[in-house]
Structures are given as structure tokens and as C-alpha cells.
Backbone as CSV, one residue per row, in Angstrom:
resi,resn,N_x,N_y,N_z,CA_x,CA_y,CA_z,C_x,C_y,C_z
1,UNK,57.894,253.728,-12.781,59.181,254.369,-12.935,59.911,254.318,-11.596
2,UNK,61.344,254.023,-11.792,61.684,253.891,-10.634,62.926,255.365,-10.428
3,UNK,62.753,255.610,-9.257,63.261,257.713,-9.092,64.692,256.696,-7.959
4,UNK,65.861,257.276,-8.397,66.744,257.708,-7.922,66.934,258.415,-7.316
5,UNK,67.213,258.620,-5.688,67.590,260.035,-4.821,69.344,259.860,-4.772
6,UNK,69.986,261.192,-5.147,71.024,261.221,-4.452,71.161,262.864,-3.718
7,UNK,71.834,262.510,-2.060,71.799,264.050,-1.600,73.206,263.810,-0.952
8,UNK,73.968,264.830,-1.402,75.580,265.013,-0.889,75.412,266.307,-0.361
9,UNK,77.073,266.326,0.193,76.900,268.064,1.234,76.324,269.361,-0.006
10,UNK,76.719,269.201,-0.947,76.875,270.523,-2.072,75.750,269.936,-3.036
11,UNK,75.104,268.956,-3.275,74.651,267.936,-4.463,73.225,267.442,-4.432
12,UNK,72.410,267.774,-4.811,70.941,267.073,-4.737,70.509,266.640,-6.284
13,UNK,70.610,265.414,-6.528,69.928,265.199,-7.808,68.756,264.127,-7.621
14,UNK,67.771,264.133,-8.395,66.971,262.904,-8.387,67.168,262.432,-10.298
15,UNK,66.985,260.894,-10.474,67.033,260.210,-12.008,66.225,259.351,-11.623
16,UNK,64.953,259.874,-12.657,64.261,259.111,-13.177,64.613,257.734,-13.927
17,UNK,63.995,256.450,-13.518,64.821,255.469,-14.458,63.226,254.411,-14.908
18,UNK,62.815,254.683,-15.988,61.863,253.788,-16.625,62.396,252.310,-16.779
19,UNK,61.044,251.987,-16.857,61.106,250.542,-16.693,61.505,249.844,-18.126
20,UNK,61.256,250.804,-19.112,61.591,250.276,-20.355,63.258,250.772,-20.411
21,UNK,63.701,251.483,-19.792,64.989,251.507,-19.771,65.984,250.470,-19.161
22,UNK,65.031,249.947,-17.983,65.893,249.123,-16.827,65.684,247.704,-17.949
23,UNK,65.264,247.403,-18.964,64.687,246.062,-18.992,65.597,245.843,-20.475
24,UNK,65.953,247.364,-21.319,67.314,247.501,-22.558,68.959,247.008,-21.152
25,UNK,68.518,247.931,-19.890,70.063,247.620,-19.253,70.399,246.137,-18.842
26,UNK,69.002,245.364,-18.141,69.120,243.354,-17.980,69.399,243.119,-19.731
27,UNK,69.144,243.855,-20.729,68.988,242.840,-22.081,70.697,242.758,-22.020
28,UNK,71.502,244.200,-22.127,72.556,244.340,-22.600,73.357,243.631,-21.710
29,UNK,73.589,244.007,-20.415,74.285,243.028,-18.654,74.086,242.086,-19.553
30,UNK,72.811,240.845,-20.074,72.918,239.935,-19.876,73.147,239.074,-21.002
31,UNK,73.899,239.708,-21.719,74.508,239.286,-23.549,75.120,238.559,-23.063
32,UNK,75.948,237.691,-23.701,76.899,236.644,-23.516,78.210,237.711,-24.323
33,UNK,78.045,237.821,-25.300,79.436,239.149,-24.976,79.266,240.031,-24.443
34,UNK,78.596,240.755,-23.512,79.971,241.584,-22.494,80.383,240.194,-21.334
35,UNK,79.216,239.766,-21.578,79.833,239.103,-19.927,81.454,238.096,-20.699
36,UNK,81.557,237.567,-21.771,82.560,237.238,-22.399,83.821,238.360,-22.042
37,UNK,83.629,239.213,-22.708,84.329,240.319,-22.545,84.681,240.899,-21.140
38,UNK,84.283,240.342,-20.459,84.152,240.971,-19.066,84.916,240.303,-18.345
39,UNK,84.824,238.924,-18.343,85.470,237.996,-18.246,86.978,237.992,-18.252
40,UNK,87.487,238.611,-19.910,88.713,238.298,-20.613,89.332,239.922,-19.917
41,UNK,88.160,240.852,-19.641,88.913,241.962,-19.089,89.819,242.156,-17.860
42,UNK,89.137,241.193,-16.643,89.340,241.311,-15.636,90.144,240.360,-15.164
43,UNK,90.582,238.732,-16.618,91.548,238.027,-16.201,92.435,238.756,-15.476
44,UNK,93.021,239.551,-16.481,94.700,239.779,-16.211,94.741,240.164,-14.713
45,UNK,93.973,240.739,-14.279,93.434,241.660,-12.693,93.793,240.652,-11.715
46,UNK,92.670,239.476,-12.163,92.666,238.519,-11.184,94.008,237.924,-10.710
47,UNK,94.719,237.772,-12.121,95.573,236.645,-11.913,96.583,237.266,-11.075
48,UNK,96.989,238.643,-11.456,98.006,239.057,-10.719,97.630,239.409,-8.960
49,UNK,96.078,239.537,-9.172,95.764,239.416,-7.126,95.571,237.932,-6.756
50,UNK,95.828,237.336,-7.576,95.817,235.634,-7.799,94.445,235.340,-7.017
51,UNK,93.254,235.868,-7.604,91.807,235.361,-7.310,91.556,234.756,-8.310
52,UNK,90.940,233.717,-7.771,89.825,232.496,-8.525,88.396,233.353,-8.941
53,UNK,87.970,233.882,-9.656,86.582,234.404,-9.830,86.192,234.538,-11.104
54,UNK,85.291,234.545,-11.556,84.839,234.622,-12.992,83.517,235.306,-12.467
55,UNK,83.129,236.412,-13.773,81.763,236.936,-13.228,80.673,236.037,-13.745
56,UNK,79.455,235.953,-12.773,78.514,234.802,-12.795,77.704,235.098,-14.041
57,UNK,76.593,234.146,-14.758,76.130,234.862,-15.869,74.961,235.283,-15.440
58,UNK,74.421,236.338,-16.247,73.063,236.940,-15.775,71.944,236.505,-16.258
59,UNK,70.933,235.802,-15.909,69.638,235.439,-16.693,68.894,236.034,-16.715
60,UNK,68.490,236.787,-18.181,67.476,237.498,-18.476,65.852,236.947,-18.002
61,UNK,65.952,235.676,-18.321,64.569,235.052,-18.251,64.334,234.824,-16.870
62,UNK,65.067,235.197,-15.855,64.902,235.294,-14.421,64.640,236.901,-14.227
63,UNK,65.533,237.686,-14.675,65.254,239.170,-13.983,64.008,239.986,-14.400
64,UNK,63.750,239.541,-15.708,62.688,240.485,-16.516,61.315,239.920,-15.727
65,UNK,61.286,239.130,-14.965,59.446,238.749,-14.726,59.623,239.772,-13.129
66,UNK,60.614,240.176,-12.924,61.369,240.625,-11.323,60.719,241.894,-11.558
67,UNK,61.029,242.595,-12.648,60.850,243.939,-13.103,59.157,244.142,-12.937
68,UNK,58.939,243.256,-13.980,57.119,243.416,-13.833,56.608,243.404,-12.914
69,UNK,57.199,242.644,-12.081,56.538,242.500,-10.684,56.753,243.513,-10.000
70,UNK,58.059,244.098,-10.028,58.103,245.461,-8.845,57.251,246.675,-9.872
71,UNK,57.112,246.983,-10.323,55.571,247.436,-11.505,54.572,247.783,-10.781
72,UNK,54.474,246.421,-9.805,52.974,246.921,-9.262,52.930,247.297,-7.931
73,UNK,54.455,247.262,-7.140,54.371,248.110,-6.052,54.685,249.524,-5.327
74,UNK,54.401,250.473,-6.502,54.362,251.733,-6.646,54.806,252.169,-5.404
75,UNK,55.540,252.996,-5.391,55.923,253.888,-3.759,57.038,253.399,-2.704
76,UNK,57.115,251.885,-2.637,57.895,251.378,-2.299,59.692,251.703,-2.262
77,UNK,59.915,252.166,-0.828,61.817,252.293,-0.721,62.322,250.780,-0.781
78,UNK,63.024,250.978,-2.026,64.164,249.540,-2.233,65.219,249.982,-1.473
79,UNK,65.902,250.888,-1.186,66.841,251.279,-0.888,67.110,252.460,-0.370
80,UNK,67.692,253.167,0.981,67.552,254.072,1.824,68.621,254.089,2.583
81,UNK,70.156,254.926,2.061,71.039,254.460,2.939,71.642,255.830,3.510
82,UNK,72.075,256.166,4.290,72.480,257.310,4.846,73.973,257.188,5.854
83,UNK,75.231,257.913,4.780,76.345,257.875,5.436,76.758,258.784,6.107
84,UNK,77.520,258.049,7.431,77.980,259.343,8.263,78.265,261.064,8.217
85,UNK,78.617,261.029,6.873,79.394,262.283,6.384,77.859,262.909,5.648
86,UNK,77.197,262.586,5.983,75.571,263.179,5.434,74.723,263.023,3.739
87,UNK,76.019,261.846,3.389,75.258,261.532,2.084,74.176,260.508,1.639
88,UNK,73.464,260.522,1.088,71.872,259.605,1.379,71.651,259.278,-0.332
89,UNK,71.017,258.089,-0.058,70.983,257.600,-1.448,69.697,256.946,-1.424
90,UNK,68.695,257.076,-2.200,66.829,256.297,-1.945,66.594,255.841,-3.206
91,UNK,66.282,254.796,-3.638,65.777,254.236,-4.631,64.218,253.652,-4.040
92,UNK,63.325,254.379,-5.225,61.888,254.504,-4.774,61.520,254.047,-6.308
93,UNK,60.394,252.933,-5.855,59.673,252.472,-7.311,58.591,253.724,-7.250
């Protein structure tokens, strides 16, 4: 399971995020409609900041063996960031 820290001046939460949850969120990211949809959403955006970009597609059959693998390194900080103004954010498998 991978634990979410967030700590703000007034705010302390931690979210739990299972692995069978993270692996429904790569299925859905990596549909060909939203990313379709995602696409057709953010034309109009682009065109008028006149950027060239399209969002890249996501491969399931790349991220899901990613997942299993971080599985087995229990305890591990992915992520540990701490902003000036005293807010901190830890993502811990």
C-alpha cells in the first residue's frame, strides 16, 4: 500500500492508496477515450496559446509490471518535498 503524507500550516492528512486501486487508476488514464477526450478538450486551449502539444499515450502494459515491482520495496520514500511556507508532501510505499 502506498500512504500519502500531506502536512500544511492548519492540515495534516495521510491517504492510504492500494495497489489494487492504483492499477483501476493506470487502467482508466490509459483508455484510449479519455486520452481521446483529453485531447479534443484541451485543443481549443492550445490553439488559442498557439501550442503544438497533444497528450502522450499511456501504456498500460509498461506501467502495470512498474507497480508490481514497487510491491516489493516496502518502506521506501518516492517522494519527500518540503516548501518554504512549511508544507510537506511524502509518498511512502
Amino acid at each position: 500500500m502506498m500512504h500519502v503524507k500531506v502536512k500544511a500550516k492548519d492540515i495534516r492528512f495521510t491517504i492510504p492508496v492500494p495497489y489494487a486501486i492504483l492499477n483501476i487508476v493506470i487502467s482508466i488514464l490509459s483508455s484510449k477515450l479519455l486520452q481521446k477526450y483529453a485531447n479534443k478538450w484541451t485543443k481549443e486551449y492550445f490553439e488559442r496559446k498557439k501550442l503544438d502539444f497533444t497528450f502522450p499515450l499511456i501504456d498500460k502494459q509498461t506501467l502495470i509490471p512498474i507497480v508490481k515491482e514497487l510491491q516489493n520495496y516496502k518502506g521506501i520514500v518516492l517522494v519527500d518535498v518540503k516548501a518554504k511556507d512549511g508544507t510537506e508532501v511524502k509518498v511512502k510505499l
